[in-house]
PADRENKE-644954 format. One record per residue (C-alpha): residue number from 1; x, y, z. Coordinates in steps of 0.02 Angstrom, whole numbers, always signed. Each point is the difference from the previous one (the first is absolute). Layout:
N
> NUM_X_Y_Z
...
END
This chain:
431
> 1_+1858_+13037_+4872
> 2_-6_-25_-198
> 3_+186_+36_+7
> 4_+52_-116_+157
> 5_-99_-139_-109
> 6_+87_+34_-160
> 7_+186_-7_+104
> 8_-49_-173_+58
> 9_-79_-88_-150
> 10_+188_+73_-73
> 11_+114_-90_+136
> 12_-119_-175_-8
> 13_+47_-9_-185
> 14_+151_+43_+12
> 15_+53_-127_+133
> 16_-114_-126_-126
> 17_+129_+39_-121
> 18_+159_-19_+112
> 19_-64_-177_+42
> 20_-34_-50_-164
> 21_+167_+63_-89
> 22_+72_-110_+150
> 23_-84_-145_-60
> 24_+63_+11_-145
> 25_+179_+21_+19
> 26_+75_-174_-13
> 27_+133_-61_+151
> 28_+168_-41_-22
> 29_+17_-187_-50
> 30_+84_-97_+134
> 31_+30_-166_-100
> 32_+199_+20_-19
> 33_+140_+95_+99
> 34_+182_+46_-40
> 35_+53_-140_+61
> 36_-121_-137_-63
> 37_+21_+106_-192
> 38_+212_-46_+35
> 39_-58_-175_+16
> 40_-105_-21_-161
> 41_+154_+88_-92
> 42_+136_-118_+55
> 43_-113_-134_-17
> 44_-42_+44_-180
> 45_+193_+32_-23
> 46_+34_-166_+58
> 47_-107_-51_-124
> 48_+84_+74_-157
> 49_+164_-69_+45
> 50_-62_-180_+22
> 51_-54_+7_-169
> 52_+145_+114_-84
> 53_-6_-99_-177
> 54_+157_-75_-80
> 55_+76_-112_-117
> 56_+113_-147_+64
> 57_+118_-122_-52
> 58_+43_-174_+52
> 59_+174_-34_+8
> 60_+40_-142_-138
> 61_+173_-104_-29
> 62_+16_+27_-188
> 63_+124_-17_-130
> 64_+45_+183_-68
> 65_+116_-7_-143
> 66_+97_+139_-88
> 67_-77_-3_-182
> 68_+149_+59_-120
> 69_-49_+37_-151
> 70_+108_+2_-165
> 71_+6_+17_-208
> 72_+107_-93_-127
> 73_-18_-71_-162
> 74_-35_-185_-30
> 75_+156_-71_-78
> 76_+62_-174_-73
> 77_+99_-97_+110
> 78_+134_-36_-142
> 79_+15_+111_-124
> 80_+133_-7_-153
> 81_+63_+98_-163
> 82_+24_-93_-146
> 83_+157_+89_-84
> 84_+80_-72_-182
> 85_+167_-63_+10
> 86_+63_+13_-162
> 87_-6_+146_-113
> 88_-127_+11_-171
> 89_-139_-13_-90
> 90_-139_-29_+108
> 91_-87_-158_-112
> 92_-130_-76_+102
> 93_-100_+56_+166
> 94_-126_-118_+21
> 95_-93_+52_+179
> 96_-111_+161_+34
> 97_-66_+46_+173
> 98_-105_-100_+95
> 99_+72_-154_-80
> 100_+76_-136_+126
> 101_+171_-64_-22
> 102_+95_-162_+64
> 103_+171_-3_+56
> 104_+108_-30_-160
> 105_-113_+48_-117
> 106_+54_+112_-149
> 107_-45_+158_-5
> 108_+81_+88_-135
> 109_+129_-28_-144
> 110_+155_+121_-42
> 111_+52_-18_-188
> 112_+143_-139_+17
> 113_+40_+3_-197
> 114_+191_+88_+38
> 115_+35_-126_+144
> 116_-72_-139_-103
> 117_+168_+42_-136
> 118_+125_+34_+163
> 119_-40_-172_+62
> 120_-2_-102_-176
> 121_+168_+107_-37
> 122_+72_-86_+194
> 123_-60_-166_-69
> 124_+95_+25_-158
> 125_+145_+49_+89
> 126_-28_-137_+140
> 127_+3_-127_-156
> 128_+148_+78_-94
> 129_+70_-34_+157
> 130_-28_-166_+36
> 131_+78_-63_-169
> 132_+165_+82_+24
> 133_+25_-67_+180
> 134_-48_-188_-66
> 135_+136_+14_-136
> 136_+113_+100_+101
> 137_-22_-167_+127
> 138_+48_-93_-129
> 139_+157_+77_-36
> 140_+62_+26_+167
> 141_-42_-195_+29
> 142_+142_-43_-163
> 143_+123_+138_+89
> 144_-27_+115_-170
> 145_-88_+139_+120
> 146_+57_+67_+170
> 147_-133_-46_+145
> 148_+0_+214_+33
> 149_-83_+43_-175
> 150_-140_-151_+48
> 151_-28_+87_+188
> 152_-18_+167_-108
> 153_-140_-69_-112
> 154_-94_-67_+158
> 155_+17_+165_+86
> 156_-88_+88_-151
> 157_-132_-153_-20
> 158_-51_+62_+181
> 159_-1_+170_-39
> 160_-130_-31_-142
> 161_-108_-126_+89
> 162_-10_+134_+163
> 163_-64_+143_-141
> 164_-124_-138_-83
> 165_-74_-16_+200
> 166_+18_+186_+2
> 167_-103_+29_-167
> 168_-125_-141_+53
> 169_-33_+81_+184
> 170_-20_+155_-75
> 171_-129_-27_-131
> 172_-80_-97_+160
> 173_-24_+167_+95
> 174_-54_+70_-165
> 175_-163_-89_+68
> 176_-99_+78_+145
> 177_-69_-130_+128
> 178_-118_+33_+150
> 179_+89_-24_+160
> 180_-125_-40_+76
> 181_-184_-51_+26
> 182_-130_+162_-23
> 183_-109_+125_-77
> 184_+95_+136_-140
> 185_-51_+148_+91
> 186_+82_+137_-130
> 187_+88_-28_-181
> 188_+111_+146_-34
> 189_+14_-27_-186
> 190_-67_-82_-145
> 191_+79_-132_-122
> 192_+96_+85_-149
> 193_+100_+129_+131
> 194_+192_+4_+2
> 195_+42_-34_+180
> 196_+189_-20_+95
> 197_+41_-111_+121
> 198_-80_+41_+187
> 199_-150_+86_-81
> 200_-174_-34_+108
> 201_-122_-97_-105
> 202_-111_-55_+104
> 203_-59_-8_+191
> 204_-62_-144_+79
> 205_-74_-47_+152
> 206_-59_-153_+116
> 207_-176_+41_+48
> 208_-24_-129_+121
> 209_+77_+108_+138
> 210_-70_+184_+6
> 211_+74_+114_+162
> 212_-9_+163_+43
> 213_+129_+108_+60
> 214_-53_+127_+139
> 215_+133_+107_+96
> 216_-53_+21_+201
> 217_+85_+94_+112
> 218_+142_-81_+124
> 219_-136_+22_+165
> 220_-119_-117_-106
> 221_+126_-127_-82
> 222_+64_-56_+170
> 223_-166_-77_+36
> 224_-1_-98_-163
> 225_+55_-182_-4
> 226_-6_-87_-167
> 227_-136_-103_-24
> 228_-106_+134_+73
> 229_-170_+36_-95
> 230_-80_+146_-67
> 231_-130_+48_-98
> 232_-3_+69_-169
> 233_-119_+98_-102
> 234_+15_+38_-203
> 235_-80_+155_-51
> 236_-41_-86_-161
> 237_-97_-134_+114
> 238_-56_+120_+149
> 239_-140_-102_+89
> 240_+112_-155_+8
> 241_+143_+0_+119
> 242_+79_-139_+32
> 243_+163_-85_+78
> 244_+207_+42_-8
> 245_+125_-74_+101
> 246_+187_+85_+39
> 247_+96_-82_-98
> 248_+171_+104_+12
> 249_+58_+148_+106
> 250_+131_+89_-75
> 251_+158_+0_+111
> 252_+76_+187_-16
> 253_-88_+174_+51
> 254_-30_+136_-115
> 255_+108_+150_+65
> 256_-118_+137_-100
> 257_-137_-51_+69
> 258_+10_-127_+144
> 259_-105_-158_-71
> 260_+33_-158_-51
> 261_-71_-85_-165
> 262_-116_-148_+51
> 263_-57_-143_-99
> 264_-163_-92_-11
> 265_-54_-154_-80
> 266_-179_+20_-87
> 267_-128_-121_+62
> 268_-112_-90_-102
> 269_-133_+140_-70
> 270_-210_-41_+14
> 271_-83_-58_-173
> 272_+12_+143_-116
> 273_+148_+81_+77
> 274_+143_-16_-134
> 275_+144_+101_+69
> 276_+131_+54_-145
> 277_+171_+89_+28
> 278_-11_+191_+4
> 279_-158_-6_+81
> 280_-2_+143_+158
> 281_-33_-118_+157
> 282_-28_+81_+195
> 283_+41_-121_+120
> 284_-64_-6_+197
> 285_+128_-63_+144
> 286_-58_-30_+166
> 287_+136_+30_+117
> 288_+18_-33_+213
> 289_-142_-103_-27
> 290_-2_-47_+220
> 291_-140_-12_+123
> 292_-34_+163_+81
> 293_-135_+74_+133
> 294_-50_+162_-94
> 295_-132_+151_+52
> 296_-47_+136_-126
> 297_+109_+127_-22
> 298_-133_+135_+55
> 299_-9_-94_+180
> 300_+165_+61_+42
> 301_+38_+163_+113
> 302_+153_+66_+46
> 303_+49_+98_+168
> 304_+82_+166_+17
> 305_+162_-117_+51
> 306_-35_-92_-150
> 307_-80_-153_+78
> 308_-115_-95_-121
> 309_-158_-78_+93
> 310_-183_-37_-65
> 311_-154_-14_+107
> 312_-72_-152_+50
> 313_-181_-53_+12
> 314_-20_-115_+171
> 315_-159_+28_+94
> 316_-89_+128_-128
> 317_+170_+111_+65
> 318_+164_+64_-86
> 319_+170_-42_+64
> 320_+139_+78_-48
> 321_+133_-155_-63
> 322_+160_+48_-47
> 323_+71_-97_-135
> 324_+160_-41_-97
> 325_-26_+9_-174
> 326_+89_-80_-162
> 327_-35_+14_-183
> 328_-147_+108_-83
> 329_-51_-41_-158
> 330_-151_+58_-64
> 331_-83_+120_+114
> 332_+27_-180_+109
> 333_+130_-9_+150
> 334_+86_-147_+86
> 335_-17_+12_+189
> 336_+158_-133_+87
> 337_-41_+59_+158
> 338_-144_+50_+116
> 339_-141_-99_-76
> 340_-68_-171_-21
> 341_-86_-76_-161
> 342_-202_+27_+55
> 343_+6_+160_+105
> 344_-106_+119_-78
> 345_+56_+191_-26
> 346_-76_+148_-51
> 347_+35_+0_-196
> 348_-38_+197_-64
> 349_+7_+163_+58
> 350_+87_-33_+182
> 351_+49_+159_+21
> 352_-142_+73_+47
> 353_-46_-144_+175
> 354_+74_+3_+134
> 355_+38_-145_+132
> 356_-142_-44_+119
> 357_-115_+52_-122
> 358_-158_-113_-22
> 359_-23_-56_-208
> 360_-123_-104_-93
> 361_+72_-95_-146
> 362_-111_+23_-156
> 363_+119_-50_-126
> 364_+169_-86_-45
> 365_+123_+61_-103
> 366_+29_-138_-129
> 367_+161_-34_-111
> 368_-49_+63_-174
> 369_+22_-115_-154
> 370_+158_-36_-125
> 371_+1_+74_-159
> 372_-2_-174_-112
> 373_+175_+27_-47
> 374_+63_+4_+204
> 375_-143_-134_+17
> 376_+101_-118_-141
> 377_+164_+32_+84
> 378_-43_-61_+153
> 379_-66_-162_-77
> 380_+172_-12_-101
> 381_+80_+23_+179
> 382_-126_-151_+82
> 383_-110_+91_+111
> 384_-183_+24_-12
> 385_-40_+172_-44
> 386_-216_-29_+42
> 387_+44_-77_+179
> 388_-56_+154_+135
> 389_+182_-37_+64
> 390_+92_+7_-144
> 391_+128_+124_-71
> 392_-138_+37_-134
> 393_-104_+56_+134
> 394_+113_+120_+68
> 395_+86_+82_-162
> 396_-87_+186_-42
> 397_-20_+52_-150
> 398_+117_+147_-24
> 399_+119_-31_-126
> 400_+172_-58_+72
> 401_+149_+128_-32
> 402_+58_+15_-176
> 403_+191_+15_-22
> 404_+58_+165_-16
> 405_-25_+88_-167
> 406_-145_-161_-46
> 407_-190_+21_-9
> 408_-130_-112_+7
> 409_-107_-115_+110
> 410_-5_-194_+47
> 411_+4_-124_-120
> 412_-106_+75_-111
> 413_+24_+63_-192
> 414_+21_+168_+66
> 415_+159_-53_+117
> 416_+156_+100_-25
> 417_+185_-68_+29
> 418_+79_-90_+146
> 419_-77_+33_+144
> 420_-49_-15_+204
> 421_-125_+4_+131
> 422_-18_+125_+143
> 423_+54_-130_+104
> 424_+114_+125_+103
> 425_+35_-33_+183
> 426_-49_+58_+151
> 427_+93_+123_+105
> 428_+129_-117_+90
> 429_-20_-146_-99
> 430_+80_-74_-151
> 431_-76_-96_-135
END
């Protein structure tokens, strides 16, 4: 009996137990399926690519010149050697350098004591002369004298006056004149000296007209005109660049090295700036100077056929435009064909969208700022360098391409030879 009550009170709590541990076990949750979970993901996809972050670019019309950059030294435009013309003792050299000169002015002395006895010994002569042929006329007029021995006298009269003139024109060049208006930039020697005739004294120069001689290679000159401007820069005066105008372009070629020298005209300098010859001068041309739609160059893709396109933002999408390109300059790339000033394209990193692909534009890729030396050139060239559309606003900063075997940078102290931007074309276009 004990037993048969012991069995039972077992199974009760054990079936207690079952139901309770069944309780307790949570059911499945039924608030999703495969299919409604497929839905959430595409949805959440969606999503993402409606808001796939990039920077754009708004198509602009801009001026994009080709900076060329070049060296030379600052020059006078008329420059002259004073030689002596006569042979001697150096007496008198009454300039030193710095001092200004006028045109006729003596500048220096030769010893003229020998000429001064040649030319009283012609006179002499000249006289001597003079009184036979008046008694000689005198004779021949009572037929005591033949007329030939008269015409005889006369011929050596002539002969003496011409050495007199000779005597007299030579102690003239025994004096040294300045041919011209200017500054003595150099005397070679010193009063007291023995010098010959043709032997550099001094060297003058008209300071009014400074230049500077640059050479440029013949893809550069043939967009010069004279009359062009520029913009030049002394190292000496660093912070203050200021105008130059092409004043000459020299006719002939270089064989050796394929440039052309190239003349320009120094503008009037700022307050301060006092420009002297043999200063080292850099001088900034801005070249093809035209109108042009341009995208960054990092907004360009090409195809597997070669095809350049770029993506276009209409409708929060990308389009795939192709597009016919023309110049790059600058990291900055002319498009001819294939879009219009105001469309907006993706500006950076294309490569990795793809068309159809929803995009949120969260910034713009903006045209970085001039150095002030490519700023300056562009005001030498007319154009406004601070407008958004101007070329200032769409020149990098990368230093243009030196000439080869030259080092240096813009316009700067630091600036090397002749040299050029990167201003290389695209494939299938010409400059």
């Amino acid at each position: 009996m004990l037993k048969r009550f012991l069995v039972l009170a077992a199974t009760v709590l054990l079936a207690a137990g079952c139901v309770r541990a069944d309780r307790e076990t949570p059911e499945p949750r039924q608030d999703s399926t495969p299919e409604e979970g497929t839905g959430t993901s595409a949805g959440s996809a969606e999503r993402a690519e409606r808001h796939t972050p990039v920077r754009a670019w708004t198509v602009r019309t801009a001026v994009l010149p080709r900076i060329v950059l070049a060296t030379g030294t600052v020059e006078p435009r008329e420059r002259v050697r004073v030689a002596a013309r006569q042979s001697g003792s150096l007496l008198s050299l009454d300039v030193q350098e710095g001092d200004a000169v006028s045109r006729g002015q003596t500048l220096a002395q030769v010893d003229t004591a020998q000429m001064r006895a040649e030319l009283r010994r012609a006179r002499a002569e000249e006289a001597l002369l003079a009184g036979r042929i008046e008694r000689m006329q005198a004779l021949v007029d009572r037929g005591a004298a033949p007329p030939v021995e008269l015409a005889d006298l006369e011929a050596q009269r002539e002969v003496a006056s011409a050495e007199v003139d000779v005597w007299r024109a030579r102690m003239d060049l025994a004096r040294v004149r300045a041919p011209m208006d200017g500054v003595v930039l150099r005397r070679m020697v010193d009063p007291g000296s023995t010098v010959r005739a043709d032997q550099e004294l001094l060297e003058l120069a008209d300071l009014s007209g400074l230049m500077v001689r640059v050479r440029l290679s013949e893809r550069d000159v043939v967009h010069l005109v004279e009359g062009q401007r520029a913009t030049i820069v002394l190292d000496a005066f660093a912070d203050a660049p200021f105008g130059a105008t092409v004043h000459r372009i020299f006719p002939a070629v270089d064989p050796e090295d394929r440039r052309l020298v190239v003349e320009l005209a120094l503008g009037t300098p700022p307050e301060g700036v006092h420009p002297r010859p043999g200063f080292m001068a850099r001088i900034g041309l801005a070249l093809d100077a035209r109108p042009m739609r341009i995208i960054p160059g990092e907004a360009l893709l090409a195809s597997t056929r070669g095809e350049r396109f770029v993506y276009v933002i209409e409708d929060d999408r990308l389009t795939r435009r192709d597009v016919e390109t023309g110049v790059e300059r600058r990291n900055w790339v002319e498009v001819r064909e294939g879009l219009d000033a105001g469309e907006t394209v993706v500006g950076m990193n294309p490569s990795a969208l793809r068309e159809g692909l929803r995009v949120r534009v969260t910034a713009r890729v903006e045209p970085p700022n001039l150095s002030s030396s490519e700023a300056a050139a562009m005001r030498a060239h007319g154009l406004d360098p601070g407008s958004p559309d101007a070329p200032g606003r769409t020149l990098g900063r990368e230093a243009p391409r030196r000439q080869e075997g030259e080092a240096g940078r813009d316009l700067g102290p630091e600036a090397g030879e002749a040299r050029r931007d990167e201003g290389e074309p695209a494939p299938g276009s010409d400059r």
